[in-house]
C-alpha positions as CSV (number, residue, x, y, z in Angstrom):
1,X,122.1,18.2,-17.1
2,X,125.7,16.8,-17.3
3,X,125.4,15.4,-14.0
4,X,122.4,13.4,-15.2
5,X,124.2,12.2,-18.2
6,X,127.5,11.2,-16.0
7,X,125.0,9.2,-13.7
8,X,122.8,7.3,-16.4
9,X,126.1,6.7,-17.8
10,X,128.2,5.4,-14.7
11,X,124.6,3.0,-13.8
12,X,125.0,2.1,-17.1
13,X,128.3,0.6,-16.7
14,X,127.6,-0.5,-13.5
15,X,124.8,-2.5,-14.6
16,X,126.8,-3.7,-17.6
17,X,129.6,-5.0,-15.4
18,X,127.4,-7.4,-12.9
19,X,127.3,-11.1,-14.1
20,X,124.3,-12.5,-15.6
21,X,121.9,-14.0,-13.3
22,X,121.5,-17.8,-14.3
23,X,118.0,-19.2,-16.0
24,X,116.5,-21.7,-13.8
25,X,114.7,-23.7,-16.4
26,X,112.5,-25.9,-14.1
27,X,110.9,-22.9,-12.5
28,X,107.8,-22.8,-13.9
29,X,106.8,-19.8,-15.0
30,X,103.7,-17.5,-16.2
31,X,99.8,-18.0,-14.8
32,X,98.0,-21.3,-13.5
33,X,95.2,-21.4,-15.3
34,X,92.2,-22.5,-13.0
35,X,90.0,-25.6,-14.0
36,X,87.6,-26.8,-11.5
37,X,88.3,-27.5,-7.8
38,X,91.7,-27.6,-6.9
39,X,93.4,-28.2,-10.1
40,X,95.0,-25.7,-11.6
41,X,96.7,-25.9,-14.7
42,X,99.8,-24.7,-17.0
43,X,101.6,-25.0,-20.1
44,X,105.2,-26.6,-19.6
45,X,108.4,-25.3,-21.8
46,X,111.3,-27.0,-20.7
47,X,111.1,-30.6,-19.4
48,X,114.1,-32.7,-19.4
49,X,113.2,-36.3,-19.5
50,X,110.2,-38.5,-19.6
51,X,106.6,-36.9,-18.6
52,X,106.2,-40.3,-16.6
53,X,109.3,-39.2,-14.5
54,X,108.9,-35.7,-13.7
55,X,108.8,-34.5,-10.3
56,X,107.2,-31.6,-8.8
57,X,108.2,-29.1,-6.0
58,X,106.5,-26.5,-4.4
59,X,109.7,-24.4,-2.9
60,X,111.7,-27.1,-1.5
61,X,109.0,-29.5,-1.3
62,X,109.0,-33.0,-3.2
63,X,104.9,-33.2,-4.0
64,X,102.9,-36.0,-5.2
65,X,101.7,-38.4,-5.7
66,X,102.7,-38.0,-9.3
67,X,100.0,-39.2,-12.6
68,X,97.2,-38.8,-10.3
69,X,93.8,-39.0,-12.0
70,X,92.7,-35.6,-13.0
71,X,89.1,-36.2,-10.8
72,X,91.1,-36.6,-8.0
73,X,93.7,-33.6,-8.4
74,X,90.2,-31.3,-8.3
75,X,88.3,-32.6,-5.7
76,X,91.2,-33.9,-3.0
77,X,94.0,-31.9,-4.1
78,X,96.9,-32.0,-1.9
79,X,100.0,-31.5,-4.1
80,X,98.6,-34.5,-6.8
81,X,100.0,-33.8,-9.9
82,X,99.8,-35.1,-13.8
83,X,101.8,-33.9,-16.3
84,X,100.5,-35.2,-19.7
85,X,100.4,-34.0,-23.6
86,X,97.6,-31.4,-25.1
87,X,97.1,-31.7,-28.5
88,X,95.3,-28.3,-28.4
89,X,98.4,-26.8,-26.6
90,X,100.8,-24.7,-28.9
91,X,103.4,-25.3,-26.3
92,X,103.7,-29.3,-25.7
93,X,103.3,-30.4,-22.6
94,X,100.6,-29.4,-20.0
95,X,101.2,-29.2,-16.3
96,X,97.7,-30.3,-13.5
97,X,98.4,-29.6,-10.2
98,X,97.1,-28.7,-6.9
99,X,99.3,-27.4,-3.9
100,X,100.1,-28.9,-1.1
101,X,97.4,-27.4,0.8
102,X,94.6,-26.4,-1.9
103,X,95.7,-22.9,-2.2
104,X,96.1,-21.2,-5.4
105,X,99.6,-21.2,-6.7
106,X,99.0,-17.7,-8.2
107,X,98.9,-16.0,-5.2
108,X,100.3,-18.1,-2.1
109,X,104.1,-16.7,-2.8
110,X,105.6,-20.0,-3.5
111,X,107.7,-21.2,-6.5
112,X,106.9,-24.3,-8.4
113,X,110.1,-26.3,-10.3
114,X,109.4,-29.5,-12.3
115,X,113.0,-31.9,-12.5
């Protein structure tokens, strides 16, 4: 028993002596939100800047084009994006995307950032 407390207790201040890892605020996080086709879509927290201006990445990958017409983000896909404001959102601004190659972003392991 007091080699159980003497580990939790050393982790403990191992774990308390590590730096913080930094927030990366333009990883966007949480579920994509299927809506027909290839558009998928999801509520945005953090922007910095105009919605006009935003760009999306899928890892490293600059996609676009950007503002595309919602028709055409669900039946062509490939990487369009529009970010735009929902009134019916509690968050602000919504986020309609497809990837770069029509898979869903929930489950093809890559990371999505919007600058």
């Amino acid at each position: 028993m007091i080699g159980t407390t003497l580990f939790a207790l050393a982790s403990s201040a191992f774990l308390y002596a590590l730096p913080p890892s930094p927030i990366d605020r333009d990883l966007l996080r949480g579920s994509f939100y299927w809506l027909q086709g290839y558009a998928y879509q999801i509520p945005v927290k953090y922007l910095n800047g105009e919605l006009n201006a935003a760009r999306l990445y899928e890892d490293d990958k600059l996609l676009g084009p950007a503002n595309s017409d919602r028709e055409e983000i669900a039946t062509k896909g490939g990487g369009r994006f529009q970010l735009f404001r929902d009134s019916k959102s509690f968050f602000g601004p919504v986020l309609l995307l497809s990837t770069s190659d029509n898979t869903n972003p929930n489950t093809n392991g890559r990371k999505y950032h919007l600058k």
